[in-house]
C-alpha positions in Angstrom: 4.5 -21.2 1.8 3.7 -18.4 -0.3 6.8 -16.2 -1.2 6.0 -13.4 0.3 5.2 -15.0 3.4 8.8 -16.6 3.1 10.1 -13.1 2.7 8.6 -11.4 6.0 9.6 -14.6 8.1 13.5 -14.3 6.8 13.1 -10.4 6.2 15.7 -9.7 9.4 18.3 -12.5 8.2 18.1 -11.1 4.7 18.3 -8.0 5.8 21.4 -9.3 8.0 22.8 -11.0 5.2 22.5 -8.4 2.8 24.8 -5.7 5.3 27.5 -8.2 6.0 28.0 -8.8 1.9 28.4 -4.6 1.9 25.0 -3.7 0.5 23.7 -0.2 1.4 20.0 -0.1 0.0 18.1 -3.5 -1.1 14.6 -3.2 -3.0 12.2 -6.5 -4.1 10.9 -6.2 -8.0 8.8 -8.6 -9.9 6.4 -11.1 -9.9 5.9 -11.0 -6.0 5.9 -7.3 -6.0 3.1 -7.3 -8.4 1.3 -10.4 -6.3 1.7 -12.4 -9.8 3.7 -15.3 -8.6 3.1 -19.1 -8.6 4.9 -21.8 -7.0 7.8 -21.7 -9.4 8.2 -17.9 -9.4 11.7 -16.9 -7.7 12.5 -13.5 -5.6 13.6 -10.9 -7.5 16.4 -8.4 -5.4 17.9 -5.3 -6.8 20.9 -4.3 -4.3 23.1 -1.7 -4.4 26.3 -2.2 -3.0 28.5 0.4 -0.8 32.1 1.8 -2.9 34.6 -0.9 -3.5 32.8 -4.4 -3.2 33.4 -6.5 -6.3 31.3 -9.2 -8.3 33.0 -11.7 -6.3 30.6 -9.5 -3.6 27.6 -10.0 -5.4 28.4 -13.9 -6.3 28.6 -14.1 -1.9 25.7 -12.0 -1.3 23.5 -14.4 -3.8 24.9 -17.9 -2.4 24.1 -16.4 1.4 20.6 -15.7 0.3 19.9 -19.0 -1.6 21.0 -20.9 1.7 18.4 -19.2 4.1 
């Protein structure tokens, strides 16, 4: 399955996941973006987190998404 693909089938669990771990805005950059990926190209996130959440935040919010 292309990664994109992926994406728009888990896009309301990440989207999901992402709010529960405190993030406010969440943005896709990279390879995928720019329709350059292959099979061993990963998902590239930039999040930004609401006041007061902590790395120990961001550690969560990456382990949630690399189980879905």
């Amino acid at each position: 399955m292309k990664s994109i693909d992926l994406l728009n089938e888990k896009r309301s669990e990440i989207l999901k996941v992402a709010e529960l771990n405190g993030v406010v805005k969440i943005s896709l950059f990279g390879s995928v973006v720019r329709k350059q990926n292959n099979d061993k190209s990963d998902i590239d996130f930039l999040v930004e987190f609401e006041d007061g959440r902590t790395l120990f935040d961001l550690i969560r919010l990456k382990h949630d998404l690399e189980s879905l």
